[in-house]
MISEKE-776746 format. One line per 5 residues: number of its first residue (from 1); for each residue z, x, y of N, C-alpha, C. Coordinates in nm, 4 decimals. Example, Ala and Ser with C-alpha at 12.3 -4.5 7.8 and 13.67 -1.06 7.14 Angstrom:
2
1) 0.7800 1.3190 -0.5690 0.7800 1.2300 -0.4500 0.7800 1.3200 -0.3300 | 0.7080 1.2850 -0.2250 0.7140 1.3670 -0.1060 0.7870 1.2900 0.0030
REM end
This chain:
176
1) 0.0310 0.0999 2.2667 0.0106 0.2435 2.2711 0.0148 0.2992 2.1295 | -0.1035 0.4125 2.1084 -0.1216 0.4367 1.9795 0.0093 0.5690 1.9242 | 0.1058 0.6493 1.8412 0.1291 0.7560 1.8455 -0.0126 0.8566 1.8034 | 0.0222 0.9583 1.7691 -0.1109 1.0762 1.7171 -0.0209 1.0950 1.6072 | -0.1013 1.0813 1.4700 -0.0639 1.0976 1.3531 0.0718 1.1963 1.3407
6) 0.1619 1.2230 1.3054 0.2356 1.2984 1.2528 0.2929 1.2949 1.1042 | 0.2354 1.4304 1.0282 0.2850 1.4243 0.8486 0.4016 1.3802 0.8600 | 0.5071 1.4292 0.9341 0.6337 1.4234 0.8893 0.6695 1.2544 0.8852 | 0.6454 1.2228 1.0146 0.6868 1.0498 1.0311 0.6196 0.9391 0.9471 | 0.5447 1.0060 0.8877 0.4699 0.9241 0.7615 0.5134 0.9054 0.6250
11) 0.5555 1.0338 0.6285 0.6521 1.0312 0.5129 0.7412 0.9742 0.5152 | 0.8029 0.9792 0.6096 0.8983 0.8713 0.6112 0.8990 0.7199 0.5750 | 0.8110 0.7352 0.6582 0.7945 0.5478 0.6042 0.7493 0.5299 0.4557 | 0.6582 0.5937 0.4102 0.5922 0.5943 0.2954 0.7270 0.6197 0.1839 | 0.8027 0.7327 0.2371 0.8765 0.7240 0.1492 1.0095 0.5955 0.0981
16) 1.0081 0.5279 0.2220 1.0930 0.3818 0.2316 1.0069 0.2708 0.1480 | 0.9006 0.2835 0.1701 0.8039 0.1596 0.0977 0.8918 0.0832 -0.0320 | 0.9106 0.1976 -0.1393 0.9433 0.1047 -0.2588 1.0692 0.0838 -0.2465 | 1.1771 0.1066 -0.1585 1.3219 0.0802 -0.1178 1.2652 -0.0576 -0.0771 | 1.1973 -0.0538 0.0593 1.1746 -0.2150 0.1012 1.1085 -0.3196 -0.0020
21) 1.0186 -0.2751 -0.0659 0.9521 -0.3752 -0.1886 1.0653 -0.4308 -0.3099 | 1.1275 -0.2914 -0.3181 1.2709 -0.3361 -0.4403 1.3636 -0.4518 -0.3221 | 1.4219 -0.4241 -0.1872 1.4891 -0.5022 -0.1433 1.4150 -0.6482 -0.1406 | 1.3182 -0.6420 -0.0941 1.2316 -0.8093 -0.0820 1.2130 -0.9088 -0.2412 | 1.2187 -0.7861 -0.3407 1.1458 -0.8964 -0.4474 1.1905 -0.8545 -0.5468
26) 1.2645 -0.7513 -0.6046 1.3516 -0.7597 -0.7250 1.4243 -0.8819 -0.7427 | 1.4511 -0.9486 -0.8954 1.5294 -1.0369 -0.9028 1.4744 -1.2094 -0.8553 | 1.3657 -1.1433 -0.7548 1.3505 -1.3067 -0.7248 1.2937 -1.4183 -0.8553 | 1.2836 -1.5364 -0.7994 1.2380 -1.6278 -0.9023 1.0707 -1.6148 -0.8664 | 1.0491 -1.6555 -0.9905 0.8573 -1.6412 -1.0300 0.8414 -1.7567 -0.8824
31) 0.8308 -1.8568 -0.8531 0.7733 -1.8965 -0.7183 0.7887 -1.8381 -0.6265 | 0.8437 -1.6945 -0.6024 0.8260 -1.6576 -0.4787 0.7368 -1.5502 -0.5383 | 0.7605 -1.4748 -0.6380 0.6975 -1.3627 -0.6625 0.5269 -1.4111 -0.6872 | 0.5235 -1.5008 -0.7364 0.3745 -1.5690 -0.7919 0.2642 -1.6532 -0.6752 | 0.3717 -1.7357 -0.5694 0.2942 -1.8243 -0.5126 0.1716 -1.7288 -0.4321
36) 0.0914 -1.7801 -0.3470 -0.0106 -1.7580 -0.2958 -0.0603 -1.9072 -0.1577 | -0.1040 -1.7817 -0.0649 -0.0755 -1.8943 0.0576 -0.2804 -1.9187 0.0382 | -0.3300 -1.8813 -0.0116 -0.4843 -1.9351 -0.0518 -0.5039 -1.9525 -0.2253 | -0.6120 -1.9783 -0.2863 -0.6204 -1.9351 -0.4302 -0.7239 -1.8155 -0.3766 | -0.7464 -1.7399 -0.3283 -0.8380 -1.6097 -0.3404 -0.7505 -1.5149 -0.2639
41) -0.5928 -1.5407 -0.2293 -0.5078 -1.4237 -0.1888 -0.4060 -1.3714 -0.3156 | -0.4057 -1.2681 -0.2488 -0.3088 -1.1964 -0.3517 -0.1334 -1.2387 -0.3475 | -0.0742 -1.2815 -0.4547 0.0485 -1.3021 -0.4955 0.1663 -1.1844 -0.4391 | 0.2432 -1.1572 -0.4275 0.3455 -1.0823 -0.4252 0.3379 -0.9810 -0.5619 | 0.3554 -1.0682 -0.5941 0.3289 -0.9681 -0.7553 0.2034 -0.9084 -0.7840
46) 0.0875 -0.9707 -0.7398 -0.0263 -0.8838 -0.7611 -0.0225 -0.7646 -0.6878 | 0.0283 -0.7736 -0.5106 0.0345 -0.6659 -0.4510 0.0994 -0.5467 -0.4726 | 0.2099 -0.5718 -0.5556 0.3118 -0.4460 -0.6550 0.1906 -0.4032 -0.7370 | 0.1256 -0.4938 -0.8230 0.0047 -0.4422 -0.9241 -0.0446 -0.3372 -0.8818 | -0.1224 -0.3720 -0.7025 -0.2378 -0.3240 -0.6997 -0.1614 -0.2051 -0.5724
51) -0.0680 -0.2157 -0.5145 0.0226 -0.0801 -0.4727 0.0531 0.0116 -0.5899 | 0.0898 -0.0038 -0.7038 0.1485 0.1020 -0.8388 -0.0231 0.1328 -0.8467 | -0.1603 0.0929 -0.8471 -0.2514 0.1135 -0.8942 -0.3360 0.2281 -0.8216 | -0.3254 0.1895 -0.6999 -0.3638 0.2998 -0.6098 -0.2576 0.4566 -0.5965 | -0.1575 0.3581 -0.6013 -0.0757 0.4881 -0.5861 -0.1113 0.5971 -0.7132
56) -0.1418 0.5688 -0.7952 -0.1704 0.5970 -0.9282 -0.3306 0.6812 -0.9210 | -0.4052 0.6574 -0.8316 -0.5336 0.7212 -0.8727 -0.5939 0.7120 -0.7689 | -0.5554 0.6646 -0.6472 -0.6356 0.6986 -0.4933 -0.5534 0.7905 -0.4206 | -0.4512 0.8301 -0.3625 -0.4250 0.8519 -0.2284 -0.4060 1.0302 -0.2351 | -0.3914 1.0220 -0.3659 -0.3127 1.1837 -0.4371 -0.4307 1.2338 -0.4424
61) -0.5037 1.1490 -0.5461 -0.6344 1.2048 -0.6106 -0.7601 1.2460 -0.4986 | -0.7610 1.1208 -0.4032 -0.8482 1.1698 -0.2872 -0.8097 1.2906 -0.1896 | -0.6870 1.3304 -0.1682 -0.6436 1.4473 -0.1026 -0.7145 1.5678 -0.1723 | -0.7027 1.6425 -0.2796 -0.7147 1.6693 -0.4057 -0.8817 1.7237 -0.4035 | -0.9278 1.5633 -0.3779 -1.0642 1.5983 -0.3327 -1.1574 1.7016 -0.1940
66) -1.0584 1.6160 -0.1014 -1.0704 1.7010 0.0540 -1.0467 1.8688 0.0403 | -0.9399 1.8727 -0.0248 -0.8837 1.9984 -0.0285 -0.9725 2.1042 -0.1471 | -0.9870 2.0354 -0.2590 -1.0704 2.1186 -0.3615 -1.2108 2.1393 -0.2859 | -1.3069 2.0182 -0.1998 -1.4406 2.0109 -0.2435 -1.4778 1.9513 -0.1024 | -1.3993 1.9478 -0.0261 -1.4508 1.9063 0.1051 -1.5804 1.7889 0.1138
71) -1.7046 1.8111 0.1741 -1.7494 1.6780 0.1966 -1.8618 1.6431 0.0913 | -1.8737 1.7983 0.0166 -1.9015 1.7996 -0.1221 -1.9451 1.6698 -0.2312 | -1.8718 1.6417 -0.2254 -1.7767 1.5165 -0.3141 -1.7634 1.4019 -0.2471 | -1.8378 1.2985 -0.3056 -1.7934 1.1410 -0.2670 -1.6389 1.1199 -0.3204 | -1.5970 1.0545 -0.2770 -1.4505 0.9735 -0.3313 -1.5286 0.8607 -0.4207
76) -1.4290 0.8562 -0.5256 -1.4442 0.7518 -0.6729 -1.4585 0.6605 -0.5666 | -1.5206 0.5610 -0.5629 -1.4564 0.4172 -0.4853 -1.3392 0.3520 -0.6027 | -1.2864 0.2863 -0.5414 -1.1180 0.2132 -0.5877 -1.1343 0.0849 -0.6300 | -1.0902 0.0204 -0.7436 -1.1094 -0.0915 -0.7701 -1.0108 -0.1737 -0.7250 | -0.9704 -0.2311 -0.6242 -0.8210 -0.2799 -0.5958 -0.7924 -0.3812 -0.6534
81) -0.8448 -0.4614 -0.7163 -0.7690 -0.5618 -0.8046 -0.7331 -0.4724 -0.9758 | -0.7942 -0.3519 -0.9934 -0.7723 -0.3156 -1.1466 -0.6296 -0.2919 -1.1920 | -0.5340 -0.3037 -1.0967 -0.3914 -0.3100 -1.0881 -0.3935 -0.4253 -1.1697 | -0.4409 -0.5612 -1.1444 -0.3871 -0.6640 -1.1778 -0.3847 -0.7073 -1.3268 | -0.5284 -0.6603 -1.3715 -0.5200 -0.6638 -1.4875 -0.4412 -0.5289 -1.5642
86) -0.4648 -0.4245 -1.5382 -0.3924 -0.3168 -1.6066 -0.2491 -0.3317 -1.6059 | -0.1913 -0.4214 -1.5223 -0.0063 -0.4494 -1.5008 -0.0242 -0.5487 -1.5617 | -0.0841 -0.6414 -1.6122 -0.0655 -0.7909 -1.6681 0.0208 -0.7661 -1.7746 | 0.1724 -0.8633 -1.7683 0.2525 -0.8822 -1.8078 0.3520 -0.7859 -1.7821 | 0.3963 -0.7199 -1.7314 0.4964 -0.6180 -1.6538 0.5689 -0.7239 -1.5534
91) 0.6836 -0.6502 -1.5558 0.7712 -0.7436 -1.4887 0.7735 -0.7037 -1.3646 | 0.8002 -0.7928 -1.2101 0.8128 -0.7323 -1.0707 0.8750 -0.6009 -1.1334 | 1.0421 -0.6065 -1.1926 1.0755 -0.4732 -1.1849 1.0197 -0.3622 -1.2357 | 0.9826 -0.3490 -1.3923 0.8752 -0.2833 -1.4318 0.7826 -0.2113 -1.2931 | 0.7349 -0.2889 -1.2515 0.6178 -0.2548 -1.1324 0.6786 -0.1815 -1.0121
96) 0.7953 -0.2552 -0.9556 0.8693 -0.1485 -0.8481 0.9435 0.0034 -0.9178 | 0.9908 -0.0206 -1.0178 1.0534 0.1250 -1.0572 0.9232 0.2238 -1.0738 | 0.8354 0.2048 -1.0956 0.7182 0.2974 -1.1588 0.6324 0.3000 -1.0314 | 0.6459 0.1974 -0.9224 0.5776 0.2701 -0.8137 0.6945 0.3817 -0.7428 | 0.7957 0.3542 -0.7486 0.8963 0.4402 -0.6613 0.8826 0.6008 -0.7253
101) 0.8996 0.5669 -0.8851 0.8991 0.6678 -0.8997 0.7318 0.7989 -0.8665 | 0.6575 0.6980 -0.8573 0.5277 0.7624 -0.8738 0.4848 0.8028 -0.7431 | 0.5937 0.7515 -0.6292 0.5488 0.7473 -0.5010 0.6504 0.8811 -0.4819 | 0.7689 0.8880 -0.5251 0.8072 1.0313 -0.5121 0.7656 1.0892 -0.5761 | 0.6930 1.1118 -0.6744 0.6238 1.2632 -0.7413 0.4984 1.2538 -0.6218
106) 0.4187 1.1719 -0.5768 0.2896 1.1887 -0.5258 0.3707 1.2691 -0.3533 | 0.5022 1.1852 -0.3182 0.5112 1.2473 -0.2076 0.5620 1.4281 -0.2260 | 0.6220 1.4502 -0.3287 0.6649 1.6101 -0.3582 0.5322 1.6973 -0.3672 | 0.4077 1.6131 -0.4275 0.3314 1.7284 -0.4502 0.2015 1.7200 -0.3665 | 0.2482 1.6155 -0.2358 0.1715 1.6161 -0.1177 0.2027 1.7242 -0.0715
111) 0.3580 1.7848 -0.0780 0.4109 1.8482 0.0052 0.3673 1.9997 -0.0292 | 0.3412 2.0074 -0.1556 0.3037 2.1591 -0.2083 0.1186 2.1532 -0.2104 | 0.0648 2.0707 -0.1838 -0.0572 2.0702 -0.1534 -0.0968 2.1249 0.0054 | -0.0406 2.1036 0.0729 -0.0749 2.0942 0.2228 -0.0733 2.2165 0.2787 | -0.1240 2.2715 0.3690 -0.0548 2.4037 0.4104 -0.1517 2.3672 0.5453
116) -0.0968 2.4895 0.6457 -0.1591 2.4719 0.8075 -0.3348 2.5047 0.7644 | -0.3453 2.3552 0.8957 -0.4658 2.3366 0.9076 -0.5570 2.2319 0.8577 | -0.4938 2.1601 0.6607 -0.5649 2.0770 0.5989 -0.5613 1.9807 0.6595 | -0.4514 1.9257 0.7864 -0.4896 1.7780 0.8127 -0.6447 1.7723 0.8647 | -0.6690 1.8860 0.8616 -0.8011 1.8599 0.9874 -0.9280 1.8544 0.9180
121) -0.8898 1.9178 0.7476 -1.0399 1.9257 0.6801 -1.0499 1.7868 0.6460 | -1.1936 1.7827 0.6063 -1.3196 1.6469 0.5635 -1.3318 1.5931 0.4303 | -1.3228 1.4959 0.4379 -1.3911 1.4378 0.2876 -1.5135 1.3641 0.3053 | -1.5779 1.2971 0.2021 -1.6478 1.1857 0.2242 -1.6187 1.0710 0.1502 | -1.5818 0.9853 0.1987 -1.6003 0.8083 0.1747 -1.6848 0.7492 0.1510
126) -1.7591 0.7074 0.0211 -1.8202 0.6365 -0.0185 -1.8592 0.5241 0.0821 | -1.7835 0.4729 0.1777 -1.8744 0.3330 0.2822 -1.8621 0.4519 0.4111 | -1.7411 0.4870 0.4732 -1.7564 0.5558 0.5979 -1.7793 0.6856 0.6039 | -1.8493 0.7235 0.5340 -1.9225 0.9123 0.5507 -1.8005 0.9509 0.5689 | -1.7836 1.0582 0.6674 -1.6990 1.1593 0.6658 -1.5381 1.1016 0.7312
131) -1.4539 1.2116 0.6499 -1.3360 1.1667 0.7419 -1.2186 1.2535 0.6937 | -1.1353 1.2543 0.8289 -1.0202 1.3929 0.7789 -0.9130 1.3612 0.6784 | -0.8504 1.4539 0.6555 -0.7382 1.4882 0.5827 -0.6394 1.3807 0.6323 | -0.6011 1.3615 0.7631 -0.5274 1.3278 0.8092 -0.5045 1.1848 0.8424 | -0.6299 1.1210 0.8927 -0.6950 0.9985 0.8780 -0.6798 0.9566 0.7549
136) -0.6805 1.0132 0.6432 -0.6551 0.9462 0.4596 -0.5014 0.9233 0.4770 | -0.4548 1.0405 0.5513 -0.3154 0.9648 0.5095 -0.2013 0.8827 0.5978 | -0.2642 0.8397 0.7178 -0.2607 0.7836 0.7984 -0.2637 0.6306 0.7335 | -0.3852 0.6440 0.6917 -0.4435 0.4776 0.6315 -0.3345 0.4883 0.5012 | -0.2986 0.5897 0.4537 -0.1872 0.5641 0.3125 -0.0932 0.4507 0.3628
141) -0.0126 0.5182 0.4583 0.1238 0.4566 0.5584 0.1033 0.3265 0.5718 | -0.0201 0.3137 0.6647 -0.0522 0.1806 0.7199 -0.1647 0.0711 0.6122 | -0.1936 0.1335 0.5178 -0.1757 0.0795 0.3946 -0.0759 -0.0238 0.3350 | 0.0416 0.0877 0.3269 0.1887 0.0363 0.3104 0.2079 -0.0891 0.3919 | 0.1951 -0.0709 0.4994 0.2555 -0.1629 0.6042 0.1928 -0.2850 0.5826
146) 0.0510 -0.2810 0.5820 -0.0386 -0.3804 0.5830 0.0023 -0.4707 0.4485 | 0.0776 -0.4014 0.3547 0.0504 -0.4956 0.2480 0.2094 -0.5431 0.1837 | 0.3057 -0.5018 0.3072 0.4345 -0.5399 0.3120 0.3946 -0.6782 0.4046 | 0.3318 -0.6441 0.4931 0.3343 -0.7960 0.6034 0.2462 -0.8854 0.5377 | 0.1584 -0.8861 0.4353 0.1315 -0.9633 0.3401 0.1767 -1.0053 0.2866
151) 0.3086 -0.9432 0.1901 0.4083 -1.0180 0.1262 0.4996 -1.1036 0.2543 | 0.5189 -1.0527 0.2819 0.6033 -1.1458 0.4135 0.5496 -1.2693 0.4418 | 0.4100 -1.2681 0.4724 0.3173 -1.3615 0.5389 0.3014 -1.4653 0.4246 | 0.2674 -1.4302 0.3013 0.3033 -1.5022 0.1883 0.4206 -1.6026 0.1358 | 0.5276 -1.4970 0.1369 0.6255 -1.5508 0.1261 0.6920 -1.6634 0.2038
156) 0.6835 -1.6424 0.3480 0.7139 -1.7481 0.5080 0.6288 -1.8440 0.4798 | 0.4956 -1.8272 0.4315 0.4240 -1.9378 0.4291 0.4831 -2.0765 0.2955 | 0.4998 -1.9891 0.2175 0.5809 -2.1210 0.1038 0.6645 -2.2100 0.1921 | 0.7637 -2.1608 0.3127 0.8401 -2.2903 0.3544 0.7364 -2.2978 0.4865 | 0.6488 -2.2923 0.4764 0.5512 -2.3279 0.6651 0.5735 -2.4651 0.6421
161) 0.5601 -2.5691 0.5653 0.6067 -2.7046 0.6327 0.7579 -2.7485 0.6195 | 0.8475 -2.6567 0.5343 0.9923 -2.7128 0.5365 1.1014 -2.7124 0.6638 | 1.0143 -2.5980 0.7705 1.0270 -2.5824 0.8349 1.0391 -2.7036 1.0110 | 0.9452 -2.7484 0.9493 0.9470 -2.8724 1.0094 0.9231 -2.8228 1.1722 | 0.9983 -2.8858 1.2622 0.9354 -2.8538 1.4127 0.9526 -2.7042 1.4719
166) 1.0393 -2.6115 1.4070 1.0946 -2.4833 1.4431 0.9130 -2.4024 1.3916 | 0.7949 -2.4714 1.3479 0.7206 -2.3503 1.3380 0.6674 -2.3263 1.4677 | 0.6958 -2.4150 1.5738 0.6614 -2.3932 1.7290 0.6731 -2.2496 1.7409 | 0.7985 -2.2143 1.6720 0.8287 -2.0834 1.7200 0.8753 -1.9919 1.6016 | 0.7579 -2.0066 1.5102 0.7127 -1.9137 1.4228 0.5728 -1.9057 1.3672
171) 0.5071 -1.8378 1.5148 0.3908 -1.8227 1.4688 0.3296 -1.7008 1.3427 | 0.4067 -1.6592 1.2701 0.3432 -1.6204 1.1400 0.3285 -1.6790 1.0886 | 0.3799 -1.8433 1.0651 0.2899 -1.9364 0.9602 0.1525 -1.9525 0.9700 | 0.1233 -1.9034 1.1615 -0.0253 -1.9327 1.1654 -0.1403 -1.8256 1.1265 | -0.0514 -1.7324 1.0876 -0.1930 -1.6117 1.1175 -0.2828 -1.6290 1.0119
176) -0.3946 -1.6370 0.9808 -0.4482 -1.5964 0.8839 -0.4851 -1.5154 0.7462
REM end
């Protein structure tokens, strides 16, 4: 069962994101932060890259757009790996303090942006034409989520064979 978007409960989570990213991977050793369960997936550490990167110039900036210029205006398209190189050599921590912090200024001045009614106005998306206010920040959240269970999925996968007969009953080693 789906909920129906709500600002408030989004924030929430959004605002936990870099609490959970600092709890999972501050401090760890470079093989957990570095490994990769393909060579064409993203590292743990790249995903801090390319989370501080967006946070940095999509989610704020595209609101911004909806709200100034409605369907007016294409959205920049996003380079999601330009995190990786623009963070190259920054440390995990480096990368979590500067998304946290950047994720509370973006969430304070979500909050003075918004007023009744904007969830409902339009932008346009460069691949999917039109789409609301609300829907952008919907996909912010579950953004988040999507690229926490990546690190996870990453990470579980380094011991998928140390594991030995118990992956019977851990099928996240299998997902794709």
């Amino acid at each position: 069962m789906s909920m129906e978007f709500d600002l408030e409960s989004a924030r929430e989570v959004l605002g936990r994101t870099p609490q959970v990213l600092d709890a999972m991977l501050a401090d760890l050793p470079s093989v957990w932060l570095h490994g990769r369960e393909a060579p064409d997936a993203w590292s743990p550490y790249q995903v801090c890259g390319h989370l501080l990167h967006v946070e940095e110039c999509d989610w704020i900036d595209r609101t911004k757009v909806i709200l100034e210029h409605g369907t007016d205006t294409v959205f920049e398209p996003v380079d999601r790996e330009a995190g990786f190189t623009r963070f190259a050599g920054w440390s995990v921590r480096e990368l979590l303090d500067r998304f946290a912090s950047t994720r509370r200024t973006n969430l304070d001045e979500l909050a003075l942006l918004l007023g009744p009614g904007d969830l409902d106005r339009r932008g346009m998306h460069p691949d999917f034409g039109e789409v609301s206010l609300a829907q952008l920040l919907a996909t912010w959240m579950v953004h988040d989520l999507n690229h926490v269970n990546q690190i996870v999925k990453t990470m579980a996968k380094e011991y998928g064979e140390a594991v030995g007969p118990w992956r019977a009953f851990l099928p996240l080693l299998d997902l794709p």
